[in-house]
Backbone as CSV, one residue per row, in Angstrom:
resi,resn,N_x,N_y,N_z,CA_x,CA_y,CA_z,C_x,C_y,C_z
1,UNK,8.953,18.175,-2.089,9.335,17.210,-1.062,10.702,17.549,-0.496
2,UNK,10.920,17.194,1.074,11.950,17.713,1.398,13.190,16.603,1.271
3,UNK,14.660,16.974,1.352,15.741,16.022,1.341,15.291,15.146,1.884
4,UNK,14.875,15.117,3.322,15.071,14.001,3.919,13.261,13.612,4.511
5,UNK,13.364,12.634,4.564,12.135,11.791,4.497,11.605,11.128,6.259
6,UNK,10.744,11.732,7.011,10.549,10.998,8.126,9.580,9.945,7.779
7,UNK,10.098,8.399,7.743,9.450,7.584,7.485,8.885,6.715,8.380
8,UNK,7.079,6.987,8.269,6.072,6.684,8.890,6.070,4.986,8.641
9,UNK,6.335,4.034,9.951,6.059,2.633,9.859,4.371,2.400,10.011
10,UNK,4.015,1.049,9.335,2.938,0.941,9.578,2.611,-0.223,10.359
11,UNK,1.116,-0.290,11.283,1.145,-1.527,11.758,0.488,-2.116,11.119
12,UNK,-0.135,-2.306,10.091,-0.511,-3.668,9.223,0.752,-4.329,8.914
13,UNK,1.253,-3.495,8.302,2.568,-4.316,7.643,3.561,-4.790,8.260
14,UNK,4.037,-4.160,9.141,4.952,-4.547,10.449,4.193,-5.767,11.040
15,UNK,2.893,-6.085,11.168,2.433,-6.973,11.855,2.238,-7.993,11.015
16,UNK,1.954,-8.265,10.097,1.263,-9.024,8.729,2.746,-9.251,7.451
17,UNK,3.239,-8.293,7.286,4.289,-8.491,6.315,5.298,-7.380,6.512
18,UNK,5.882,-7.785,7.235,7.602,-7.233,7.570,8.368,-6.858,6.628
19,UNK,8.492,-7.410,5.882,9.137,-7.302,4.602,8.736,-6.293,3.696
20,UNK,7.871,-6.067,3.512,7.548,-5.525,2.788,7.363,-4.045,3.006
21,UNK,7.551,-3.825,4.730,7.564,-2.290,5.459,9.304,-1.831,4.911
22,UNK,9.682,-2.732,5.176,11.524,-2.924,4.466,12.003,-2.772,3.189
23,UNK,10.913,-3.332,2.416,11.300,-2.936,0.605,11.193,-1.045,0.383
24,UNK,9.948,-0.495,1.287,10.494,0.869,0.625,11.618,1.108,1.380
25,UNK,12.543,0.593,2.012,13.610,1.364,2.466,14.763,0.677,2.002
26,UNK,14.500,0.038,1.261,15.589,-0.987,-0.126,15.462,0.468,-1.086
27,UNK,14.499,0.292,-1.317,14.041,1.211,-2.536,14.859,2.535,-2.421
28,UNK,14.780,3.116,-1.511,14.552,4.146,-1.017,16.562,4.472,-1.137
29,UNK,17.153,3.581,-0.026,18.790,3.171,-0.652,19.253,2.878,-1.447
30,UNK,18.245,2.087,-2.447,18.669,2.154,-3.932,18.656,3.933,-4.351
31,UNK,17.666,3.997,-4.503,17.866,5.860,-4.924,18.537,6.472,-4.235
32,UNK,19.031,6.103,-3.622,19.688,7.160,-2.791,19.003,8.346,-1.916
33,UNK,17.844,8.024,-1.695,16.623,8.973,-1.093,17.426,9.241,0.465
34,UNK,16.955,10.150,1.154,17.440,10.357,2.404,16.298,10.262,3.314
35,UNK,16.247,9.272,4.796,15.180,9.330,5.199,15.374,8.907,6.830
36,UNK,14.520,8.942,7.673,14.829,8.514,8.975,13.961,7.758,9.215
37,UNK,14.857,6.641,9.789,13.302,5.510,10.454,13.926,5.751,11.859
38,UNK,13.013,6.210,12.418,12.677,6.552,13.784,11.956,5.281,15.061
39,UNK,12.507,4.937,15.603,11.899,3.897,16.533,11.084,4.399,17.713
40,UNK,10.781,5.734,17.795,10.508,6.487,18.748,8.874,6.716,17.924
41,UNK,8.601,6.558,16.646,7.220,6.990,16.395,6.066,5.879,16.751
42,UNK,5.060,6.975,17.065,3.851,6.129,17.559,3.002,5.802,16.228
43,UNK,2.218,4.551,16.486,1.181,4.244,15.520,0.312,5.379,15.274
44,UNK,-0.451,6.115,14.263,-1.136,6.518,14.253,-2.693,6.813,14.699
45,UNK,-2.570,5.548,15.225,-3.988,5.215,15.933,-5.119,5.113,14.527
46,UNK,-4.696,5.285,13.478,-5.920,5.193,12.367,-7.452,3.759,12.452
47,UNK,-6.673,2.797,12.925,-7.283,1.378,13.062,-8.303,1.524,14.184
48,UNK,-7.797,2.149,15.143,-8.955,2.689,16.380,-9.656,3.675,16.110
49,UNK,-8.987,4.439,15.625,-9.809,5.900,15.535,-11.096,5.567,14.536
50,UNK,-10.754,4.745,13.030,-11.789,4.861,12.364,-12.565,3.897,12.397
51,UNK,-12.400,2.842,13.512,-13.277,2.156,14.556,-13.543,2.892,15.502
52,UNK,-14.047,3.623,16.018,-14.590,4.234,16.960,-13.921,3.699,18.123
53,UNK,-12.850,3.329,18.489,-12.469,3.023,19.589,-11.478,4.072,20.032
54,UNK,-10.694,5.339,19.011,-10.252,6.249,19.860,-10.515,7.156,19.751
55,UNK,-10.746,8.442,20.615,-11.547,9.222,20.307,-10.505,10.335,19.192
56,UNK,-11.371,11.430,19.075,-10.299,12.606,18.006,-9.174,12.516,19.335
57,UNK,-9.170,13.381,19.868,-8.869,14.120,21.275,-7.077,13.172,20.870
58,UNK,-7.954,11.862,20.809,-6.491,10.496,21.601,-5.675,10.798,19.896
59,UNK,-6.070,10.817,18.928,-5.618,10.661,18.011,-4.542,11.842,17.578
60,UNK,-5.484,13.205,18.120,-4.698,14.274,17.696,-3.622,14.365,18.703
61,UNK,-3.899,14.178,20.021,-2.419,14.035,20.805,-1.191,13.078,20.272
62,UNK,-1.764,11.787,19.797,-0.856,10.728,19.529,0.334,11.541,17.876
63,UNK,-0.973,12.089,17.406,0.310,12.178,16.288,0.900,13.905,16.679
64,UNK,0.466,14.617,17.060,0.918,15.872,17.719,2.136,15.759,18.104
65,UNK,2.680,14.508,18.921,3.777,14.128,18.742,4.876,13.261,17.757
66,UNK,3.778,12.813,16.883,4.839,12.517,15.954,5.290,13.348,15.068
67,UNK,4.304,14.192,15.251,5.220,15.315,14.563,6.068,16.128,14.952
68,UNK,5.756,16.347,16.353,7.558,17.096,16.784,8.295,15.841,16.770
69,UNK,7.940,14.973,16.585,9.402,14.036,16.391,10.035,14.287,15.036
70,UNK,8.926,14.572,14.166,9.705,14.657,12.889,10.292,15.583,12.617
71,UNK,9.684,16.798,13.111,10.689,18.229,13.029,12.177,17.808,14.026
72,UNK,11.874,17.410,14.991,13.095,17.324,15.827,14.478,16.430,15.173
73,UNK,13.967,15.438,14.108,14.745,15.037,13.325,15.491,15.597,12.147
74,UNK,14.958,16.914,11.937,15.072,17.506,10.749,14.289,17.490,9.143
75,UNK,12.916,16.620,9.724,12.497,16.610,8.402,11.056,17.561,8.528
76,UNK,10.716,18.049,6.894,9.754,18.780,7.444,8.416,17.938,6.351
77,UNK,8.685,16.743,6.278,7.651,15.640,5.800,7.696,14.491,6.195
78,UNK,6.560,13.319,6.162,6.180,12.283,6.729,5.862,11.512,5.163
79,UNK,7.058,10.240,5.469,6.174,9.286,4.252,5.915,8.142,5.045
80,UNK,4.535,7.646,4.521,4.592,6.228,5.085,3.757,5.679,3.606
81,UNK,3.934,4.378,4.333,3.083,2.948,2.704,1.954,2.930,3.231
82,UNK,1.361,3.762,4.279,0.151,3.318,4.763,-1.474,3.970,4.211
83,UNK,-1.948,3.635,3.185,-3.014,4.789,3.296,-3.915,5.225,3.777
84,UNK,-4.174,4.340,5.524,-4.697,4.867,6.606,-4.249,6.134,6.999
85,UNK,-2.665,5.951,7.469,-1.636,6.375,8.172,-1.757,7.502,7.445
86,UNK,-1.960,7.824,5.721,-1.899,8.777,5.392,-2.876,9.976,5.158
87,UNK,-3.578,9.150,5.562,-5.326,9.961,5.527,-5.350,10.476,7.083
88,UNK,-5.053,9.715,7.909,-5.286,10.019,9.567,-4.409,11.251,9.954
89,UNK,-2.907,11.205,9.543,-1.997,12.144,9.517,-2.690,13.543,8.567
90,UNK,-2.802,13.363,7.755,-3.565,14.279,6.527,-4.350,15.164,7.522
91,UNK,-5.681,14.363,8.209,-6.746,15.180,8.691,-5.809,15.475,9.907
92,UNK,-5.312,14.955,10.815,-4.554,15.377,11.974,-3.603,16.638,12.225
93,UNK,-2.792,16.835,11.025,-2.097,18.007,10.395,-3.240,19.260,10.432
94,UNK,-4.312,19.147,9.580,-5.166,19.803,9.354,-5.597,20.344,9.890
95,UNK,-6.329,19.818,11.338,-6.711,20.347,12.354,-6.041,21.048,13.109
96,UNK,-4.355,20.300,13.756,-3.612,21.015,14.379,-3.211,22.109,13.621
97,UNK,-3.330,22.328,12.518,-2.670,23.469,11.810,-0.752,23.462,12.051
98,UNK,-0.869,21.775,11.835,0.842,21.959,11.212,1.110,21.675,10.111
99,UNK,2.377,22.967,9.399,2.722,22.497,8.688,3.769,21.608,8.176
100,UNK,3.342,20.726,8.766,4.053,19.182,8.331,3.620,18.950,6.850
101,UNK,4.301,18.357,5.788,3.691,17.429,4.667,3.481,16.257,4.933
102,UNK,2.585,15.987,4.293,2.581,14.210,4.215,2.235,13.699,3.133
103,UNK,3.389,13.062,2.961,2.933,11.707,1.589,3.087,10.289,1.644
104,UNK,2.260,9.937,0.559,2.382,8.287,0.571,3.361,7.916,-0.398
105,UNK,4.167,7.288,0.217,5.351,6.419,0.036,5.357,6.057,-1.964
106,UNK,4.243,6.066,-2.400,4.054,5.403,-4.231,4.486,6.687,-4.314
107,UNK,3.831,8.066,-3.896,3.604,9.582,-4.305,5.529,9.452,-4.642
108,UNK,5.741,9.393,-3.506,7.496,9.420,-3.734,8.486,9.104,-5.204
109,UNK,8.077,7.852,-4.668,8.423,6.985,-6.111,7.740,7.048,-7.621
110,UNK,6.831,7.954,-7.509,6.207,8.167,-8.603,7.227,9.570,-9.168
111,UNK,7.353,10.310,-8.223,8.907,11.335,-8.383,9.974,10.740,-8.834
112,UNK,10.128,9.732,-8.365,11.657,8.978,-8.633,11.209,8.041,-9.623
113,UNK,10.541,7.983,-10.710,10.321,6.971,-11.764,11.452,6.444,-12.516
114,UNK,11.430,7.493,-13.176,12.852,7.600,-14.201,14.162,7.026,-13.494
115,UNK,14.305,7.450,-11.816,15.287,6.741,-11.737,15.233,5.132,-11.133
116,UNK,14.155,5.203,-10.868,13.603,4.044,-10.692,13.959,2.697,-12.314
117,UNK,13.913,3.224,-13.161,13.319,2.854,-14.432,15.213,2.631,-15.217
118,UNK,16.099,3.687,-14.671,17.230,3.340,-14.675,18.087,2.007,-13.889
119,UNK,17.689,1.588,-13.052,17.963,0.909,-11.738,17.331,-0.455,-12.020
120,UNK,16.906,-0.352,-13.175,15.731,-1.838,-12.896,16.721,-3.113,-13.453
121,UNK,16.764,-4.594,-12.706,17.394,-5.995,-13.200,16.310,-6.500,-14.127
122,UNK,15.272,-6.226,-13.849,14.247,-7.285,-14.504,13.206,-6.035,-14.732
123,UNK,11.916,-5.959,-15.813,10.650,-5.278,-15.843,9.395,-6.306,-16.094
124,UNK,8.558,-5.942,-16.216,6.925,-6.651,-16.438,7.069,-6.718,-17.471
125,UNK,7.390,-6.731,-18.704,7.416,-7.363,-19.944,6.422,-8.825,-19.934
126,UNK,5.432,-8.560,-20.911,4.741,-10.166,-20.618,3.867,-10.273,-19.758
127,UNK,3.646,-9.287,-18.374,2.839,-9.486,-17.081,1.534,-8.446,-17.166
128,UNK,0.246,-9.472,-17.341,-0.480,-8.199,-16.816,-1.203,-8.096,-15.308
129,UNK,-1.682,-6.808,-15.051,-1.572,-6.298,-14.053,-2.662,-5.637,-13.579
130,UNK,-3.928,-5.795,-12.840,-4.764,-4.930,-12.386,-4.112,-4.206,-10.652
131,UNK,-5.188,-3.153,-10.802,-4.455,-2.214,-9.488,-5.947,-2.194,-8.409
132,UNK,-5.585,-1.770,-7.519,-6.424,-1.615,-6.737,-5.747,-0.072,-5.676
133,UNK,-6.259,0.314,-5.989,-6.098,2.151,-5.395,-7.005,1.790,-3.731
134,UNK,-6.150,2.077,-2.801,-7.175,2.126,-0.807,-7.926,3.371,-1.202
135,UNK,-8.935,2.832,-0.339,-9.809,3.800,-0.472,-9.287,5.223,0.422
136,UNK,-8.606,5.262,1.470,-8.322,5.807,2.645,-7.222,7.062,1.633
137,UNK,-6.741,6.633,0.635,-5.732,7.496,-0.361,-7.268,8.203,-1.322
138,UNK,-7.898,7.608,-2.207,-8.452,8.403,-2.557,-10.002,9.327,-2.088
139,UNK,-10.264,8.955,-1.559,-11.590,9.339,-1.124,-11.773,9.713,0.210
140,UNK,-10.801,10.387,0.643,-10.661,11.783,2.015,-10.433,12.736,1.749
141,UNK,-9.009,13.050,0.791,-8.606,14.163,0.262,-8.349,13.852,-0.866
142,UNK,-9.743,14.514,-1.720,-9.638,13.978,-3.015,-8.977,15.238,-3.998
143,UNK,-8.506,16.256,-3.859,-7.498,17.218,-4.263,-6.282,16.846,-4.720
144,UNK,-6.185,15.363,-3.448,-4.663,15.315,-3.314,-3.996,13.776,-4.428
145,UNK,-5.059,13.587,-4.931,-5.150,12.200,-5.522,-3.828,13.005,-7.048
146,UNK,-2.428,11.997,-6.698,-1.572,12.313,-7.273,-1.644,12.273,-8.936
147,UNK,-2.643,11.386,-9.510,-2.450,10.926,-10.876,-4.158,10.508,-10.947
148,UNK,-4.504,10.756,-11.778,-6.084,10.339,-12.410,-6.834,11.259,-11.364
149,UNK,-8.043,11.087,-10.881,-9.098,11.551,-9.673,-9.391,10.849,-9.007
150,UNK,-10.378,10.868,-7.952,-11.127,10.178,-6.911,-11.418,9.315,-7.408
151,UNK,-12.062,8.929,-8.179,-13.420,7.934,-8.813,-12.340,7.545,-9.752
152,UNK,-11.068,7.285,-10.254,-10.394,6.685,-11.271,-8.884,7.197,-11.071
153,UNK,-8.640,6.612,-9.846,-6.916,6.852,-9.496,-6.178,6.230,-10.502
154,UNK,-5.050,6.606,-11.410,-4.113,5.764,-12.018,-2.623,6.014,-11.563
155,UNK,-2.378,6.078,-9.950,-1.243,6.257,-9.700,-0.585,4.827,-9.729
156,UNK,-1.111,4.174,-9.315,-0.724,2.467,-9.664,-0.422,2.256,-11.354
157,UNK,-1.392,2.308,-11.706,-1.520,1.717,-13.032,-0.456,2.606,-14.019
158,UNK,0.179,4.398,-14.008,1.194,4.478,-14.204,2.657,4.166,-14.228
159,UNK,2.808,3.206,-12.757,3.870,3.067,-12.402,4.159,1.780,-13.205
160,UNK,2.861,0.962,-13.227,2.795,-0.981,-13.702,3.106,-0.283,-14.833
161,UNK,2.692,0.624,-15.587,2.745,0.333,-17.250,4.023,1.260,-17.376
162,UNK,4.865,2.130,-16.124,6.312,2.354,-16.953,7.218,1.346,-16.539
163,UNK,6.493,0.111,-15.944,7.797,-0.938,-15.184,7.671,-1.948,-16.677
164,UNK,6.941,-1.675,-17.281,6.793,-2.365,-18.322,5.664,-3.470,-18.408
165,UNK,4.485,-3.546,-17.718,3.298,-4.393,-17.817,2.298,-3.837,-18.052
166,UNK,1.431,-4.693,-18.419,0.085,-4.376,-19.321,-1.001,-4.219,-18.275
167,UNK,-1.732,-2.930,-17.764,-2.842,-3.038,-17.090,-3.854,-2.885,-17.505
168,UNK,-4.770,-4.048,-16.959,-5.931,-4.461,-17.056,-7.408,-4.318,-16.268
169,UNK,-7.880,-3.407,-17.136,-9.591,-3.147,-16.113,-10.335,-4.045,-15.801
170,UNK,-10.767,-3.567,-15.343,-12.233,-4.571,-14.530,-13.329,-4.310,-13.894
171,UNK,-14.192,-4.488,-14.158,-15.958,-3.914,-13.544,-16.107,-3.420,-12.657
172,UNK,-14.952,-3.707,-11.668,-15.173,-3.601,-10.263,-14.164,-3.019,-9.462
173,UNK,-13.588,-2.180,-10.403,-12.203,-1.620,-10.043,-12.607,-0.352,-8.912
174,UNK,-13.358,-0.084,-8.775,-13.858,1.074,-7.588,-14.623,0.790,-6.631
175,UNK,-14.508,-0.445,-6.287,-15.271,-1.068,-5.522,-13.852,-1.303,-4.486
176,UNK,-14.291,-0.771,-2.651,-13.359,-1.555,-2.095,-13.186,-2.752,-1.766
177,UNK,-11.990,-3.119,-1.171,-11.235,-4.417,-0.896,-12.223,-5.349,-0.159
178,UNK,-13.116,-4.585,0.613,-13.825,-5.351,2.059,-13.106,-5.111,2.982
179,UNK,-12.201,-4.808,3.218,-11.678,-4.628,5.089,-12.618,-3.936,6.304
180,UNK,-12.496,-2.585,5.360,-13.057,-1.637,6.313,-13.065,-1.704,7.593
181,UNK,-13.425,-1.223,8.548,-12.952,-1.421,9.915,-13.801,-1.691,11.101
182,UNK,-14.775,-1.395,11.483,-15.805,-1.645,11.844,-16.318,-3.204,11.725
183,UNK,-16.430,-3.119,10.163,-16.525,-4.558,9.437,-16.161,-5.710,9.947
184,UNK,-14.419,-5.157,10.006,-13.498,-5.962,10.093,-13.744,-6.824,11.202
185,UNK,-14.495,-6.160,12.568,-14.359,-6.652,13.884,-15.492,-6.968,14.512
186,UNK,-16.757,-6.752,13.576,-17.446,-6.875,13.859,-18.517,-7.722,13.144
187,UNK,-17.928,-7.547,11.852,-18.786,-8.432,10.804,-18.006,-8.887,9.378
188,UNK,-17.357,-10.224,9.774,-16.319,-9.987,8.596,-17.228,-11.097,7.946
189,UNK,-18.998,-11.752,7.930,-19.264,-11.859,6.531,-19.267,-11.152,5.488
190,UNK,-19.245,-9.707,6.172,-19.900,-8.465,5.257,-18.478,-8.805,4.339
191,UNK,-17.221,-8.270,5.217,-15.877,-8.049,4.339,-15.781,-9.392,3.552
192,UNK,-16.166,-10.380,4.131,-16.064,-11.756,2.658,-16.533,-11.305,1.696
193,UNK,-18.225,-10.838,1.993,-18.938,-10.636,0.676,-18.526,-9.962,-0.357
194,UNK,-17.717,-8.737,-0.113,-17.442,-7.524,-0.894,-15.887,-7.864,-1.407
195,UNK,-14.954,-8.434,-0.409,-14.019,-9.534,-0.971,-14.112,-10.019,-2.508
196,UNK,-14.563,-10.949,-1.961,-15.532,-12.005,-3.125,-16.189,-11.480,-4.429
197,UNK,-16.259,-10.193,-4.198,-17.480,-9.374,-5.084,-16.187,-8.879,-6.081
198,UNK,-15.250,-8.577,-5.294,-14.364,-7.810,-6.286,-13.140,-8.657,-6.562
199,UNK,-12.698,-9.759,-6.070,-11.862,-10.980,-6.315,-12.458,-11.691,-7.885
200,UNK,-14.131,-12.136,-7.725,-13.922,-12.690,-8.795,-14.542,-11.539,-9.960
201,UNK,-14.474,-10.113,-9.787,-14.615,-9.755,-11.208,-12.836,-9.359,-11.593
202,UNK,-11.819,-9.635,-10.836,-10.587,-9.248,-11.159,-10.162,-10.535,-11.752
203,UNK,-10.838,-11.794,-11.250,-10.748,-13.028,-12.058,-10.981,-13.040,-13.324
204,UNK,-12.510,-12.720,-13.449,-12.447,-12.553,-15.029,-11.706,-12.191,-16.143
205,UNK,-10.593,-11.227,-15.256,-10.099,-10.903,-17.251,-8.585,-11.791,-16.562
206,UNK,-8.640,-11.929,-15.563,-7.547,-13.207,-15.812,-5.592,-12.741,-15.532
207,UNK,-5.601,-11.664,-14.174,-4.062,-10.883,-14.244,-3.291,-12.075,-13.744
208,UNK,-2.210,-11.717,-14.174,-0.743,-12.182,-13.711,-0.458,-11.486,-12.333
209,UNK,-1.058,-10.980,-11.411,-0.559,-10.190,-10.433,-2.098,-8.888,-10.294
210,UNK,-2.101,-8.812,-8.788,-3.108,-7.756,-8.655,-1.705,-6.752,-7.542
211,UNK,-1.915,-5.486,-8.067,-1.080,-4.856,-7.017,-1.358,-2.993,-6.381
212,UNK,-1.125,-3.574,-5.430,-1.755,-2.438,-4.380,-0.565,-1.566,-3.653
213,UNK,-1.554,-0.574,-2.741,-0.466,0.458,-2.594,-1.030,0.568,-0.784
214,UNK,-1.822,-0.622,-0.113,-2.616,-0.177,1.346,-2.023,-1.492,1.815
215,UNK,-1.568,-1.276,3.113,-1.160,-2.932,3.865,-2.682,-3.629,4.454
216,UNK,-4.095,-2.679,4.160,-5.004,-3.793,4.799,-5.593,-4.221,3.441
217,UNK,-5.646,-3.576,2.236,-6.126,-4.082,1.317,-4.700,-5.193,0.626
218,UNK,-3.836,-5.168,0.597,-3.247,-6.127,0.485,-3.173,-7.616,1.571
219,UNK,-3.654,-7.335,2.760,-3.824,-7.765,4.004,-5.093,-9.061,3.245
220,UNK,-6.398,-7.955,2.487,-7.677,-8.621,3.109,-7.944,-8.634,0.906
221,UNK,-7.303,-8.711,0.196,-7.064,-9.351,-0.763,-6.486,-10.732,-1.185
222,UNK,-5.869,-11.060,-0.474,-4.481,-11.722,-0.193,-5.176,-13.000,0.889
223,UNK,-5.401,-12.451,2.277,-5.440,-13.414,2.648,-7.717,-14.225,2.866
224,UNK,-8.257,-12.887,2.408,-9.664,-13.662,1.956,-10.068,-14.964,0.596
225,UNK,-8.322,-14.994,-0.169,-8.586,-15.804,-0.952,-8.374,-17.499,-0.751
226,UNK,-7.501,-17.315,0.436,-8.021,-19.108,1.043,-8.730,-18.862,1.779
227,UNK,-9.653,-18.071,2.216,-10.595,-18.031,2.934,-11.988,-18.843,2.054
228,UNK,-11.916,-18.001,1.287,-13.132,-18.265,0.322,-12.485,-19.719,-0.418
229,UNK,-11.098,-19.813,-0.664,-11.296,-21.814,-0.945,-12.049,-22.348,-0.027
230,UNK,-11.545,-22.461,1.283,-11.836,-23.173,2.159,-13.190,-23.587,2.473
231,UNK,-14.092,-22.216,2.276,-15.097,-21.911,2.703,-15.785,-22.399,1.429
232,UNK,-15.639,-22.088,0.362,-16.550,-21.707,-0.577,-15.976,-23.085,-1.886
233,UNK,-14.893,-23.120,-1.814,-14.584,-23.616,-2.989,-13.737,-22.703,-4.166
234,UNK,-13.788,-21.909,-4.112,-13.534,-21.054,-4.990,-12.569,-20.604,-5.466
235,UNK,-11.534,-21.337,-6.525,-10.246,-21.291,-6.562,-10.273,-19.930,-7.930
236,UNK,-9.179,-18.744,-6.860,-8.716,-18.179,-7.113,-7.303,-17.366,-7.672
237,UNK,-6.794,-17.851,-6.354,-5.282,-17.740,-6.541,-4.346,-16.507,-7.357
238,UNK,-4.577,-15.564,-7.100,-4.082,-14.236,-7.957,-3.106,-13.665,-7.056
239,UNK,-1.987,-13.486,-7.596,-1.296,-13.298,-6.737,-1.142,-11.570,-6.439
240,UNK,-0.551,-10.846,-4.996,-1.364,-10.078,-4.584,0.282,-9.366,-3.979
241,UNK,0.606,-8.351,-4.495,2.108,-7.647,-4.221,1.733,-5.945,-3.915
242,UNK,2.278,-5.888,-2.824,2.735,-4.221,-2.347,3.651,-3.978,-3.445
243,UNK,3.106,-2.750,-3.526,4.150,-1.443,-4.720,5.866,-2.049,-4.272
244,UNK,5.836,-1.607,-2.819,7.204,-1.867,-2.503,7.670,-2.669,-3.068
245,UNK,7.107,-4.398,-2.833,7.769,-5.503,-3.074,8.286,-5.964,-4.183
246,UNK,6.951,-5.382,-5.037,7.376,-5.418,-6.572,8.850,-4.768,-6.934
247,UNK,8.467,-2.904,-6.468,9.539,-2.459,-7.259,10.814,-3.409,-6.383
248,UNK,11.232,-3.634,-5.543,12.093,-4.331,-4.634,12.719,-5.351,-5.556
249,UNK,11.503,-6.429,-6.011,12.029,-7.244,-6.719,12.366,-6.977,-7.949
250,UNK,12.038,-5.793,-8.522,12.628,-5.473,-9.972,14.118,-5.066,-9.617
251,UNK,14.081,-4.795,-8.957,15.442,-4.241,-8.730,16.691,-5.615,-8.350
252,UNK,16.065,-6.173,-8.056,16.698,-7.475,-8.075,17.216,-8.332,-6.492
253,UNK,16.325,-7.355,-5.398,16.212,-8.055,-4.110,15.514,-9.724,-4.291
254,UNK,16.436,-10.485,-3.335,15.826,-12.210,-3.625,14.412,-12.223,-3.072
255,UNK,14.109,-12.976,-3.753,12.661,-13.272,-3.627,12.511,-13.420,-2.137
256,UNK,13.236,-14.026,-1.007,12.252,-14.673,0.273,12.707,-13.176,1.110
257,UNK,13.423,-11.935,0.489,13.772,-10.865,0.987,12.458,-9.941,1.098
258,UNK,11.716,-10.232,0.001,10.671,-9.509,0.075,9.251,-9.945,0.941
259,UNK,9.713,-11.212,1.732,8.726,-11.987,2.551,7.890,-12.838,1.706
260,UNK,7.533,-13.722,0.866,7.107,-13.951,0.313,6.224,-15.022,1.023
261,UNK,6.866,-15.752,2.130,6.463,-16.912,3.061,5.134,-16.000,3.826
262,UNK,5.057,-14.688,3.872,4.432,-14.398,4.725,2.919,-14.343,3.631
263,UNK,3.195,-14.408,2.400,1.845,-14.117,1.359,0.898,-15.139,1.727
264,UNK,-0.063,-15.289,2.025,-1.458,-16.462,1.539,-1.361,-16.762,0.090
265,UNK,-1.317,-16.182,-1.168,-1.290,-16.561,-2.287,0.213,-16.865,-2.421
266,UNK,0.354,-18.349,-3.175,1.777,-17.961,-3.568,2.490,-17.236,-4.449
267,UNK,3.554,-16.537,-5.001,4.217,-15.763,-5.285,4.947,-16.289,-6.509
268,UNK,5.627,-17.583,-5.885,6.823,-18.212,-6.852,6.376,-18.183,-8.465
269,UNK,5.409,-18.406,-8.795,5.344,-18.480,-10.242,5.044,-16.877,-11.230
270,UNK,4.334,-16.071,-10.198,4.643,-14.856,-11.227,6.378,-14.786,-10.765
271,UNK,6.852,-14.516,-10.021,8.427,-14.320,-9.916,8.900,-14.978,-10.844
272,UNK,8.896,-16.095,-10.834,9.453,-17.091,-12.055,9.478,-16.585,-13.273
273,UNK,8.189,-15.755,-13.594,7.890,-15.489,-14.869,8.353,-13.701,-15.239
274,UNK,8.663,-13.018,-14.061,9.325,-11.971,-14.248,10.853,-11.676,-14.288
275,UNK,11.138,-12.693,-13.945,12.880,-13.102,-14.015,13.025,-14.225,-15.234
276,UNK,12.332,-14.709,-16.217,12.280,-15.176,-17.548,13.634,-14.288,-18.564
């Protein structure tokens, strides 16, 4: 990885939870990482593209330039939290035949553990923890899957169990979130169903926290669970944290820093119980 970091914003998160596009760049100044947030980069177009609404053509132009933006900055890699963003960039690179890197933003911090692990106010002591791996990270470029394989990512579940919490399986741990995209806009009983399908087998064993590393699966984890009260009855309530936010708050950023107002599930009581 190079010194300095061109850091890819995302629009789930920018649109949905602000804060939490902001914790890796807490993070990131905590370590002392070097990186550029650029106001000049374009969305990736991933949300259209893998809706059929943009074509290759639009996609490979759109990031064609984000990548001479990033060389023009001096970096000769792309991180973002997105694991659209990082799959779309991935194949986009590919094709154009640049060599740009690209990584996802955990990949980083999975480098920086140890100092991560130095740096910490508070750990998971006491908390357990199921993960949920985007599909868009493992199952495009499955070579690139940093820790475990395709079919059984443990880049999450490394990081929960050196922050100090207990992770916990579940039946349905390879099953996606429900977003998907198409779905999303066209048929979001489907995304309830599959929601629902994998909400309540993460119920069963009963976590202190479910935590993810995708802004739509945190998006459509998060906010399908008052969906399904409303709708269904079905009290769930698990509370539902980006990598960022977490490590953010271990580090000892205030709680409403990490957006917490913006969650559907509330937050306050695992916090409560990690600052014990």
């Amino acid at each position: 990885m190079s010194e300095c970091h061109y850091l890819f914003k995302s629009c789930i998160l920018g649109a949905y939870y602000p804060e939490a596009e902001r914790c890796l760049r807490v993070v990131f100044d905590r370590l002392d990482t070097q990186y550029v947030d650029d106001p000049a980069q374009s969305s990736c177009t991933g949300h259209g593209y893998h809706s059929g609404i943009y074509p290759l053509k639009t996609t490979l132009e759109v990031n064609r330039r984000n990548f001479s933006l990033a060389r023009g900055k001096g970096c000769d890699d792309i991180v973002t939290s997105c694991v659209t963003s990082y799959a779309t960039l991935k194949e986009m690179k590919k094709l154009l035949k640049d060599p740009i890197k690209i990584y996802h933003g955990l990949e980083v911090l999975y480098e920086h553990r140890n100092e991560i692990l130095r740096g910490l106010k508070y750990n998971l002591e006491g908390i357990k923890v199921v993960t949920h791996h985007g599909c868009h990270y493992t199952k495009i470029f499955y070579d690139d899957v940093k820790a475990g394989d395709p079919e059984r990512p443990v880049l999450l579940d490394e990081i929960a169990t050196s922050l100090g919490g207990e992770v916990l399986d579940y039946s349905e741990r390879s099953l996606c979130c429900g977003m998907g995209f198409n779905h999303l806009l066209l048929d979001q009983e489907y995304c309830k169903k599959i929601a629902r399908r994998k909400l309540e087998s993460i119920k069963k064993v009963n976590p202190d926290l479910i935590l993810v590393h995708c802004p739509g699966c945190l998006l459509t984890l998060d906010r399908f669970q008052g969906i399904l009260k409303q709708e269904m009855g079905l009290e769930l309530q698990i509370p539902v944290l980006n990598y960022t936010e977490l490590i953010a708050l271990l580090f000892g950023v205030a709680s409403d820093e990490i957006g917490i107002k913006t969650h559907h599930v509330a937050l306050e009581g695992v916090i409560e119980r990690i600052k014990e």
